[in-house]
C-alpha angles and dihedrals in degrees: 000000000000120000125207144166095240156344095258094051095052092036081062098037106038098036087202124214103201127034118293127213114213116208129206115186089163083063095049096044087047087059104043092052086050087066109038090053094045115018097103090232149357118359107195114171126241103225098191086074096066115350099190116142091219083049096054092039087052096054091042091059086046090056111256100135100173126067132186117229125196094191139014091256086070085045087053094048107047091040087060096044101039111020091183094054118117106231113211111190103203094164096117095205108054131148120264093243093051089051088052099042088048091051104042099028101036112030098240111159096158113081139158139234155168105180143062094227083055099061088044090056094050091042088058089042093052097038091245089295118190102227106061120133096209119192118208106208116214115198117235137188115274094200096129094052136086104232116030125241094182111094102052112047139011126089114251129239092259094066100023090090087060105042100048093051080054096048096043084059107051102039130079090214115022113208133171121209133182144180130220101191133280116288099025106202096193138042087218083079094073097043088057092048086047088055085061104053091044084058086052101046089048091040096056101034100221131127115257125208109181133032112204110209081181123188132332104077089138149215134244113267134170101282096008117090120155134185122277121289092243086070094061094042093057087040089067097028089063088038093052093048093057089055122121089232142129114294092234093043116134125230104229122189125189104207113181107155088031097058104036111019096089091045097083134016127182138254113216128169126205121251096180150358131206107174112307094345116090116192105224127187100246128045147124099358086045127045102314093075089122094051090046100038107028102022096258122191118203133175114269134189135181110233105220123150079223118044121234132263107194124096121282106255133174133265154195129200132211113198129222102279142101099242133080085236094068086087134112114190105198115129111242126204119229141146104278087235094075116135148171113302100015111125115243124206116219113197137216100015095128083103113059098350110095087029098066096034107127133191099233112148092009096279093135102116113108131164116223117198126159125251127203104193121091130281128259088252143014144180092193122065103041096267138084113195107192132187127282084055083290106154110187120190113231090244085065097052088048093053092046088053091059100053 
């Protein structure tokens, strides 16, 4: 794998023909240490964000020890690259055999649920084993987040009394657990989800021993930048003390984004421009699925030994395939000057990006070289530095966030 100090340098040397992912473990690993010294409890990783193995191995070495896994492909995987990794599977719909083969094979004990038939289904898998953590998961609104987690999982109120006096009988160790979307743009999101839990513990009567913050503590986009991830630290931390829970319960959080989406970014070159659309050679069915499907934005930057001197204007992109869909609108800032053959840098895809990329019309083949500058964007080390050569101090996102 080549190594170099930065996009720019292997954009100008390489002259690559096909995309290039650049990869940042000193980003990850940066990330990772920021939560487990200040998140006021247990970081466990969500590996459906980004499911590397370098990825997990960097994280490991940076202390984070639990991992949430959604199938028991993910088990599998992180069983066989870290073998001293607790497993944690917080998908609350899973297959009887994957619950059995993460139990017997893998050692999972820790598993998620928001039904009664589900609980059902993990008691006959384990064989009604003793020594089971079962989350409940409530749902909770998502209204303060980008992309909503609401609709699909997450018991109501109107079940939530019943299922957690099941659960509490039958579990070694009760938790409850929640999402409040992915990207969450405030800390009050977590207070209100909070709120919710505090109802169904009181609700149901029952002792609870974990709380669960699960994933959307977010990134810095163009045009989302959010407080600082202390806020929302303290935020929980003030909600989960006022709990009516036991004296000895543990605080969880499930970071995915948070964790990997600074740790790659992407190389494309243009192939083609037509106005203010440029034609790359990735897109939609690569790593660009969130800026096709859900109007991503994410940070750009042109890669030219000499910088360029013409206005920022704004861009789309079509990707390499054959289909419409291959587009993703933006729009994309970028000097007005841009033109075909000249290497574009795409920011912040370490979460999402490799996990959705396809193979549709044979665009598959991508380099992967590590950088060691550092990336577009960042939450962690007082400075965000954004697309069009804007550099924001964290105070000033910080002060935007609050209008």
């Amino acid at each position: 794998m080549h190594k170099h100090h930065s996009a720019l340098g292997l954009a100008t040397t390489l002259r690559p023909v096909q995309p290039v992912t650049l990869i940042r473990p000193h980003a990850a690993s940066r990330a990772a240490r920021f939560f487990v010294e200040k998140f006021p409890g247990l970081t466990m990783y969500a590996v459906k964000a980004n499911p590397s193995p370098d990825l997990l191995r960097v994280l490991w070495d940076s202390g984070i020890t639990h991992y949430d896994v959604a199938s028991i492909a993910e088990v599998r995987l992180v069983a066989r690259t870290l073998p001293g990794a607790k497993l944690c599977f917080m998908h609350p719909v899973k297959a009887e055999e994957a619950i059995e083969e993460a139990y017997f094979k893998h050692g999972v004990r820790v598993f998620s649920l928001d039904s009664l038939e589900e609980l059902s289904k993990i008691l006959r898998a384990t064989r009604y084993a003793t020594d089971l953590t079962l989350c409940v998961r409530i749902r909770v609104s998502s209204d303060l987040s980008k992309l909503s987690l609401a609709s699909k999982f997450g018991v109501g109120p109107g079940e939530t009394k019943q299922l957690l006096f099941a659960a509490r009988q039958a579990a070694d160790t009760l938790g409850v657990c929640f999402h409040v979307g992915s990207q969450a743009m405030s800390p009050e999101a977590y207070a209100q989800a909070m709120e919710r839990v505090r109802i169904a513990i009181v609700e149901a009567k029952v002792t609870v021993d974990v709380v669960d913050v699960g994933g959307g503590f977010p990134s810095v986009y163009p045009g989302m930048e959010p407080p600082a991830l202390e806020r929302y630290f303290e935020t929980i931390h003030r909600a989960f003390e006022s709990l009516p829970i036991s004296y000895s319960a543990e605080l969880w959080a499930e970071p995915g984004r948070a964790l990997c989406a600074e740790y790659s970014s992407l190389i494309v070159r243009v192939e083609r421009r037509r106005g203010t659309e440029l034609y790359i050679n990735d897109g939609a069915y690569g790593a660009l699925f969130d800026a096709a499907h859900i109007g991503w934005r994410f940070p750009v930057n042109l890669l030219r030994e000499k910088d360029s001197q013409a206005e920022t204007e704004a861009f789309s992109f079509y990707g390499p395939t054959c289909d419409d869909l291959d587009h993703m609108a933006g729009p994309f800032l970028l000097p007005a000057d841009v033109r075909e053959g000249d290497y574009l840098e795409i920011g912040m895809l370490g979460a999402y990006g490799s996990a959705m990329r396809t193979a549709f019309n044979g665009f598959d083949a991508v380099e992967t070289a590590i950088v060691t500058d550092d990336p577009m964007a960042t939450l962690y080390d007082g400075m965000v530095v954004l697309p069009a050569s804007n550099v924001v101090r964290l105070d000033e996102v910080r002060r935007r966030a609050m209008r």
